[in-house]
VOTI-996006 format. One record per residue (C-alpha): residue in three letters; x, y, z. Coordinates in Angstrom, 2 decimals. Layout:
! residues N
{ALA; {X; Y; Z}}
...
END
This chain:
! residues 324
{UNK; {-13.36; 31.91; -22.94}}
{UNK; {-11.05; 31.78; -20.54}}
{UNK; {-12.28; 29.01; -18.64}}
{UNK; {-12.99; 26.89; -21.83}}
{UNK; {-9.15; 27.31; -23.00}}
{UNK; {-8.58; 25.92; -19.13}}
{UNK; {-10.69; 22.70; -19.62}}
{UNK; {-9.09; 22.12; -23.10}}
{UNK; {-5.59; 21.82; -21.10}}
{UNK; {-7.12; 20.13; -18.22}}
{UNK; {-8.35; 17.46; -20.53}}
{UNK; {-4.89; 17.12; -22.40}}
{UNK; {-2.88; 16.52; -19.42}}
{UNK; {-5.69; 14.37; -18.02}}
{UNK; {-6.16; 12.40; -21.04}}
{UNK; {-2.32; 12.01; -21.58}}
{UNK; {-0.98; 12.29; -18.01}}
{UNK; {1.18; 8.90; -18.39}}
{UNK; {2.86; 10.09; -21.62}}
{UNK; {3.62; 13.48; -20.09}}
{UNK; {5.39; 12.05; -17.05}}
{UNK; {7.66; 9.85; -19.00}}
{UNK; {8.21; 13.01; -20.93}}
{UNK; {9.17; 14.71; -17.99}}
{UNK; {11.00; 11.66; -16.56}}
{UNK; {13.45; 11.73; -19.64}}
{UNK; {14.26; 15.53; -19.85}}
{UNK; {14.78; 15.39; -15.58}}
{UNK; {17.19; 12.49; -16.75}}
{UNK; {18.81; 14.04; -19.75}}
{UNK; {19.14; 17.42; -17.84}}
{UNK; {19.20; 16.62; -14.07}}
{UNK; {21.29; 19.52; -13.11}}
{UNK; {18.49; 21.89; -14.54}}
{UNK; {16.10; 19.94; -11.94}}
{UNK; {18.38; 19.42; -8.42}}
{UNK; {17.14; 22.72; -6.80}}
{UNK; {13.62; 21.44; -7.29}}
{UNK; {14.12; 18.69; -4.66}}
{UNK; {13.38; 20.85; -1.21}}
{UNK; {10.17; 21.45; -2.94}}
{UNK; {8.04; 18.48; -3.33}}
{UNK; {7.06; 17.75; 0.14}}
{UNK; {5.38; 21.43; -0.75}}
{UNK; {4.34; 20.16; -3.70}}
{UNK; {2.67; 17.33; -2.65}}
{UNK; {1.01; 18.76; 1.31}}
{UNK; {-0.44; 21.33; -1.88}}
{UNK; {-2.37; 18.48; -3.94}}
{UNK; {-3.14; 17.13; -0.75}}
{UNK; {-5.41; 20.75; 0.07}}
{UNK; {-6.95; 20.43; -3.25}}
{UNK; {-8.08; 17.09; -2.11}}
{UNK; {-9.83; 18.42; 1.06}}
{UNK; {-11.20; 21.22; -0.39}}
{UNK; {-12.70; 18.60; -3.21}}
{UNK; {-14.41; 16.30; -1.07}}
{UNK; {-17.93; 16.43; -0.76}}
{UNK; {-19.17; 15.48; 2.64}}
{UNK; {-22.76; 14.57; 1.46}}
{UNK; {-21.33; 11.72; -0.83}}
{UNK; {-19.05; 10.46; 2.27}}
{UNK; {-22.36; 10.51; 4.40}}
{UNK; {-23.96; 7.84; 1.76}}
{UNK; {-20.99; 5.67; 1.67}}
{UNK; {-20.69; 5.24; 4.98}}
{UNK; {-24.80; 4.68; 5.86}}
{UNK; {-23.98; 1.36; 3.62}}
{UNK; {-20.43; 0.07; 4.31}}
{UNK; {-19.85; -3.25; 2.93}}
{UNK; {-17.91; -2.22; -0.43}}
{UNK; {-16.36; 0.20; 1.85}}
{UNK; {-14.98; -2.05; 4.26}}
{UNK; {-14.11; -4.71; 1.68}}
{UNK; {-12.14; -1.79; -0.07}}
{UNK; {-10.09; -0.53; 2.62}}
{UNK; {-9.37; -4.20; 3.59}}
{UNK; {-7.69; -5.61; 0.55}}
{UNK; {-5.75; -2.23; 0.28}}
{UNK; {-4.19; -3.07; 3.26}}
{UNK; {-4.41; -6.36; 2.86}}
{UNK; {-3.63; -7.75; -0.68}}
{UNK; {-1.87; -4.39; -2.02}}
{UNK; {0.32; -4.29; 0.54}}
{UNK; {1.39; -8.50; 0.97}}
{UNK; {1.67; -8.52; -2.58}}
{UNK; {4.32; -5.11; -2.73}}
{UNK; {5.89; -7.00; 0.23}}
{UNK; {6.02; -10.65; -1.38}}
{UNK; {7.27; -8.61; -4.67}}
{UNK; {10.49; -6.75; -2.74}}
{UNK; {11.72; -9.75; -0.67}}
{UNK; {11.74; -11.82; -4.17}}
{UNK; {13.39; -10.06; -6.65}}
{UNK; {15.34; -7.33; -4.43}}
{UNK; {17.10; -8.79; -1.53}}
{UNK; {20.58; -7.78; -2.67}}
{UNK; {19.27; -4.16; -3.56}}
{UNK; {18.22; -2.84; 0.18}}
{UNK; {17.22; 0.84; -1.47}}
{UNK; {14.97; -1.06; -4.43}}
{UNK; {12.84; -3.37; -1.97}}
{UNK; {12.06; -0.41; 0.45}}
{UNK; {11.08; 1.99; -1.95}}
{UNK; {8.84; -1.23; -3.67}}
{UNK; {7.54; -2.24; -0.40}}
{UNK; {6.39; 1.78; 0.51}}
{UNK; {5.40; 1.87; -2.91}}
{UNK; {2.34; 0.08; -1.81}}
{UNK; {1.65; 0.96; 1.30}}
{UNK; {0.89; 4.68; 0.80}}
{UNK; {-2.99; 5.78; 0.48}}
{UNK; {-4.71; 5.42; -2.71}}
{UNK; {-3.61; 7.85; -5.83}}
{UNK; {-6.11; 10.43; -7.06}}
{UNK; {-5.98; 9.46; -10.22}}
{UNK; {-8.23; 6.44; -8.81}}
{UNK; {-11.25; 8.86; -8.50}}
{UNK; {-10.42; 10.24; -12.29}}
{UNK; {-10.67; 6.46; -13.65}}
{UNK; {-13.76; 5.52; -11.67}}
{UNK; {-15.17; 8.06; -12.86}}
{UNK; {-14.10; 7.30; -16.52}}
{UNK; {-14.67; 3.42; -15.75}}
{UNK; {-18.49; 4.83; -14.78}}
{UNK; {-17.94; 3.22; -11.32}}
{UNK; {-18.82; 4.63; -8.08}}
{UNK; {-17.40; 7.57; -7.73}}
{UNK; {-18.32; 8.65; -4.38}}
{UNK; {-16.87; 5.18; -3.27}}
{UNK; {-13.27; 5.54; -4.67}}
{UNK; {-13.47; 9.13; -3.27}}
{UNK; {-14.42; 7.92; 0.28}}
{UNK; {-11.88; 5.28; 0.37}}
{UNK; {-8.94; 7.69; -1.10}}
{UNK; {-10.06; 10.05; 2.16}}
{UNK; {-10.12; 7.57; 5.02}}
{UNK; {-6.97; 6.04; 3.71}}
{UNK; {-5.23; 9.29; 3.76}}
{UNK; {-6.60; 9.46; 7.60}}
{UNK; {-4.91; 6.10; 8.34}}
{UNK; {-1.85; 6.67; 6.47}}
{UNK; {0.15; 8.30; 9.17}}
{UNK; {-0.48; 5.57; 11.35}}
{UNK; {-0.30; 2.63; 8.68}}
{UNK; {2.59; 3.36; 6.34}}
{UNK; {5.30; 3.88; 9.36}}
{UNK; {4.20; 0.86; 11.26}}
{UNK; {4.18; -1.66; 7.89}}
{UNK; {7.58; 0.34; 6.60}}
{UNK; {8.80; -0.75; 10.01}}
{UNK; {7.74; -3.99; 10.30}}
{UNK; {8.37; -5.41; 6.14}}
{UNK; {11.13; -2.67; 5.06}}
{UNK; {12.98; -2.66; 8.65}}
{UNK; {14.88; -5.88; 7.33}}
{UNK; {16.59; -3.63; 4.39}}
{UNK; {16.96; -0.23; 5.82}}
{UNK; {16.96; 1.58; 9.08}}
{UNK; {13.34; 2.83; 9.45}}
{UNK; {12.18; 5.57; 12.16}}
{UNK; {8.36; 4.98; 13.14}}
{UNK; {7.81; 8.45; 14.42}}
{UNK; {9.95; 10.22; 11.54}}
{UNK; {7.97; 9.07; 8.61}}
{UNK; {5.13; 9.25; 11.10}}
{UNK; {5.60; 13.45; 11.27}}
{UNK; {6.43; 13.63; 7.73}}
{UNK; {2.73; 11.88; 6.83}}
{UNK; {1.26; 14.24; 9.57}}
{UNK; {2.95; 17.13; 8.17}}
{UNK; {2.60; 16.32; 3.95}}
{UNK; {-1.03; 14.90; 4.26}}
{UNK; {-2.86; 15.29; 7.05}}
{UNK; {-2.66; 18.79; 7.84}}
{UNK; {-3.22; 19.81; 4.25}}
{UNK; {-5.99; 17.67; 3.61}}
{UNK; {-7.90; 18.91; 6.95}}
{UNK; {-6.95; 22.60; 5.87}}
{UNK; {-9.07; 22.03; 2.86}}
{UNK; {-11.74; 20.42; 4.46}}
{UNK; {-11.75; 23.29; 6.96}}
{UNK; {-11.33; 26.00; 4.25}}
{UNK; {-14.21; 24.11; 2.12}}
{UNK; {-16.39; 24.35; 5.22}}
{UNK; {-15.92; 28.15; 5.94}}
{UNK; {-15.95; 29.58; 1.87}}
{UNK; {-17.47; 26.63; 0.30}}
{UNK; {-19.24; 29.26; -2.62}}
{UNK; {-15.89; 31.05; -3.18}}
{UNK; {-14.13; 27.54; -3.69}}
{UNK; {-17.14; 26.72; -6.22}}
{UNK; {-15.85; 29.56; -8.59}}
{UNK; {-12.49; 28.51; -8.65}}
{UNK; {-12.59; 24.50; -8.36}}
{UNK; {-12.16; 24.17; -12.19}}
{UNK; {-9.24; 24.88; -11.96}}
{UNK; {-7.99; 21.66; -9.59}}
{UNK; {-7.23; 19.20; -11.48}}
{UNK; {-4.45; 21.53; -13.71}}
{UNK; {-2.89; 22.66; -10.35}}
{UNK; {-2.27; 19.44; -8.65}}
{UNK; {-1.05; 17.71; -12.33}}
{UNK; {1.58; 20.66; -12.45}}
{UNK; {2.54; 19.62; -8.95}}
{UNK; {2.71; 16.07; -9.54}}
{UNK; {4.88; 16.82; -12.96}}
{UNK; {7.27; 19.48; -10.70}}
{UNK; {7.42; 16.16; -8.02}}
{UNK; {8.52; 13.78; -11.21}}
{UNK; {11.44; 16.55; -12.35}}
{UNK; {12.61; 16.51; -8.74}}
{UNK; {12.89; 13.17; -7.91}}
{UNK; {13.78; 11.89; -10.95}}
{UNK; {16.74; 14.97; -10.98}}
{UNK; {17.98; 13.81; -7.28}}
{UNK; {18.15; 10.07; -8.27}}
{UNK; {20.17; 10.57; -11.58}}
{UNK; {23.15; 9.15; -10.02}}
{UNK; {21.51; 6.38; -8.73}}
{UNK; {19.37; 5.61; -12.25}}
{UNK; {22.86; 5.14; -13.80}}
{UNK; {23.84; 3.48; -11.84}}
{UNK; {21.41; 0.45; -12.03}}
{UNK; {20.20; 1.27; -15.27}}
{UNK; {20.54; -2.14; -16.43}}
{UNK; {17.82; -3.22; -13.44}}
{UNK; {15.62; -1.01; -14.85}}
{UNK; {13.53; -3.63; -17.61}}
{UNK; {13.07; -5.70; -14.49}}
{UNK; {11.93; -2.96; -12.28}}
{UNK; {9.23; -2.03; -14.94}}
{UNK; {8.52; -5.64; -14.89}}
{UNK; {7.69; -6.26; -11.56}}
{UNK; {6.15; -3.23; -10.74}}
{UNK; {3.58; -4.22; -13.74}}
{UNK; {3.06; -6.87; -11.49}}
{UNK; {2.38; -4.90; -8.61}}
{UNK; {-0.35; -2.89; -9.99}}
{UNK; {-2.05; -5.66; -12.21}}
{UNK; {-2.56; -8.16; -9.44}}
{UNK; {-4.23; -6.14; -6.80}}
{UNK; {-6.42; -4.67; -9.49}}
{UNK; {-7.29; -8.48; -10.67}}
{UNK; {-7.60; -10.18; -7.81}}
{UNK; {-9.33; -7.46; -5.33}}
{UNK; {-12.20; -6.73; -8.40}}
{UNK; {-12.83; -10.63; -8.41}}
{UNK; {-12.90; -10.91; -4.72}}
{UNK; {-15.00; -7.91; -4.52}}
{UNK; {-17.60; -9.67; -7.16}}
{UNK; {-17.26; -13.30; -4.69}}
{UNK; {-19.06; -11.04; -2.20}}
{UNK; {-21.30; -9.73; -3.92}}
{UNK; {-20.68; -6.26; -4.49}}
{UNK; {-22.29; -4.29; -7.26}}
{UNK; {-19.92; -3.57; -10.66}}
{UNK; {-19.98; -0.09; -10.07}}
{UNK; {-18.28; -0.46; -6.70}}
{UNK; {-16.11; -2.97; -7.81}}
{UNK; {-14.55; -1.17; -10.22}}
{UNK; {-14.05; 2.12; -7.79}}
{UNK; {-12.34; -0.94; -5.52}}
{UNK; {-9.99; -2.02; -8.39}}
{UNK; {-8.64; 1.34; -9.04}}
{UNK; {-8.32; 2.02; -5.37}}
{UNK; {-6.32; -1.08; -4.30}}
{UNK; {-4.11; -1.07; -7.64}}
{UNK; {-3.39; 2.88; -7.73}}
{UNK; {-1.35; 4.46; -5.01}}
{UNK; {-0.03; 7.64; -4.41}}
{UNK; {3.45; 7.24; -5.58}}
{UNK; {3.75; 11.30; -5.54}}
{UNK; {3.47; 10.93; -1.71}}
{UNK; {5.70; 7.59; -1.80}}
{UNK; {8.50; 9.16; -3.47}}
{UNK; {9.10; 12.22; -1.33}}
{UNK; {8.89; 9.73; 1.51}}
{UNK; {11.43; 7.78; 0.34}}
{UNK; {14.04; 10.78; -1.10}}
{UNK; {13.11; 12.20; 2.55}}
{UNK; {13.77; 9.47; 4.76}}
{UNK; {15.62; 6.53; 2.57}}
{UNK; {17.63; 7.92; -1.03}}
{UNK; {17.12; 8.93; -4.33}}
{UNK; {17.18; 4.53; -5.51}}
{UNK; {14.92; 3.87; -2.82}}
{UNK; {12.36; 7.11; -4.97}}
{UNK; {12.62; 5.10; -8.35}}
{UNK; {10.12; 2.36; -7.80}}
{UNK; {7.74; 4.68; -7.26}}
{UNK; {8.56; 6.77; -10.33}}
{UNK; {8.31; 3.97; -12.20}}
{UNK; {5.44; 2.81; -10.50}}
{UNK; {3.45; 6.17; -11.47}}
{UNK; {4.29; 5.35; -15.11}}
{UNK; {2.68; 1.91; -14.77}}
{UNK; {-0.36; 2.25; -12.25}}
{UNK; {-1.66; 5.72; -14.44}}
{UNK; {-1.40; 3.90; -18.10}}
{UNK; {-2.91; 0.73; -16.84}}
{UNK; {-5.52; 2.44; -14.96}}
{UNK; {-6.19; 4.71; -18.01}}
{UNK; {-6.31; 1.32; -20.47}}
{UNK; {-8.96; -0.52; -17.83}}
{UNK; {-10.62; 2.48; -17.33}}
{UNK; {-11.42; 3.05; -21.00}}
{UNK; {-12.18; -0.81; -21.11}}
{UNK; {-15.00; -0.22; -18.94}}
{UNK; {-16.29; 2.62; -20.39}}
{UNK; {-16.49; 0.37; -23.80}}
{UNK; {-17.95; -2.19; -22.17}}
{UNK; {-20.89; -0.09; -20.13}}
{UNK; {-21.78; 1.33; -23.95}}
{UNK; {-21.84; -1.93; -25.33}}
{UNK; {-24.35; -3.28; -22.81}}
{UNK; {-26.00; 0.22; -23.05}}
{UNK; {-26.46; -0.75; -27.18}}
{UNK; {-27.29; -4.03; -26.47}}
{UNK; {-30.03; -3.57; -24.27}}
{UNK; {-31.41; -0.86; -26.36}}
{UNK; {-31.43; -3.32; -29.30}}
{UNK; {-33.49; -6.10; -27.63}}
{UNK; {-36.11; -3.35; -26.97}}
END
């Protein structure tokens, strides 16, 4: 019973996670003062959805990925690739004058892969194993990427300390994720019982991550509230085009649809949660909104292609049934 009641909310908050972080967007902005205290805690927060992830990944599924590595390799080179120049081309347009606003688009997009990637490739019927693969070595990169193309792209606006953000990756992702990995290893049965209940815990983190940042950057939101519209605007932009353009490439080289969708969600989702303590960490609350607003945008338009998909596989699944 008990469990049943658990999926029913899973699926709700799953189903209607966009919605419910503008929700909780608005009342953090309405009612910051209620939220300021949260904003020593998501770097907990997050380093907590970052266990879940380790203690989710199944090492069998990795094996197979890797024994055939073309979409793999194609993958994690237009993430780093076409994601990032894009975020990059995207900040030095439209945000010159606004230092905070290009560094917080630019690290926007060059943080690992969101979860929520894995949810819609799964949805999308792609390859899940893929998009779960790519989300793990990117988080193994990260601490090495993000700091090094922060420094190099975002140095021009703000101040940016290599070995700083460099720590706080370390510390907020890596040795989570490994924790899980090693405590998946050592009670993998126990963890079986209770892995239901994932997906609820790490959408109540991310939702305690939106009330905090959004809380801390009040100040700032009102700022600049009339740059807002254009902020939504271009960060549309920023999701849609990797998500476009990397799925076509992927097809030019041949790579099956399954895996191309798994390579669109990956190189147009990223892990704005993780983006957004970085940036109220080591840049300000303004520098946090482009990723707020970024979550918004990636997780409805990944939720919209990802049901396209899912029409589209039925349809062909009809279709060929009818010429049978």
């Amino acid at each position: 019973m008990a469990i049943n009641v658990l999926m029913q909310i899973t699926h709700v908050l799953q189903r209607f996670l966009p919605i419910w972080i503008l929700v909780f967007a608005v009342i953090a902005f309405l009612f910051p003062g209620l939220f300021t205290s949260l904003s020593g805690v998501t770097p907990f927060a997050l380093a907590f959805i970052f266990l879940l992830m380790g203690m989710s990944i199944s090492f069998q599924s990795f094996i197979d990925i890797v024994k055939k590595p073309k979409a793999l390799l194609v993958g994690m080179a237009m993430k780093w690739s076409v994601t990032v120049m894009i975020s990059v081309g995207l900040a030095y347009l439209f945000f010159q004058e606004h230092p905070s606003l290009a560094a917080g688009v630019i690290l926007a997009g060059t943080v690992p892969s969101g979860t929520s990637a894995n949810l819609y490739t799964l949805i999308a019927e792609g390859t899940v194993a893929l998009s779960i693969t790519l989300a793990a070595i990117d988080t193994f990169i990260a601490p090495f990427m993000t700091p090094l193309l922060m420094d190099v792209f975002a140095g021009k606006f703000i101040p940016v300390s290599f070995w700083e953000l460099f720590l706080s990756i370390v510390y907020i992702v890596f040795i989570p994720i490994l924790a899980g990995l090693f405590l998946q290893w050592k009670w993998e049965k126990t963890l079986d019982r209770v892995r239901k209940v994932f997906p609820t815990l790490s959408i109540v983190s991310l939702l305690v991550i939106v009330l905090a940042v959004i809380s801390s950057a009040y100040t700032s939101l009102d700022a600049y509230s009339s740059m807002l519209p254009l902020l939504f605007f271009i960060v549309a932009i920023q999701v849609a085009i990797p998500m476009f353009l990397c799925y076509v490439i992927a097809r030019f080289f041949g790579i099956s649809e399954p895996n191309c969708r798994a390579i669109l969600f990956h190189t147009g989702i990223c892990n704005t949660a993780l983006s957004a303590t970085l940036a109220m960490n080591h840049i300000d609350a303004l520098a946090a909104v482009p990723s707020v607003v970024n979550m918004v945008v990636n997780l409805s338009l990944g939720a919209f292609m990802a049901n396209w998909f899912s029409r589209q596989s039925k349809k062909t699944i009809e279709q060929s049934e009818a010429t049978t």
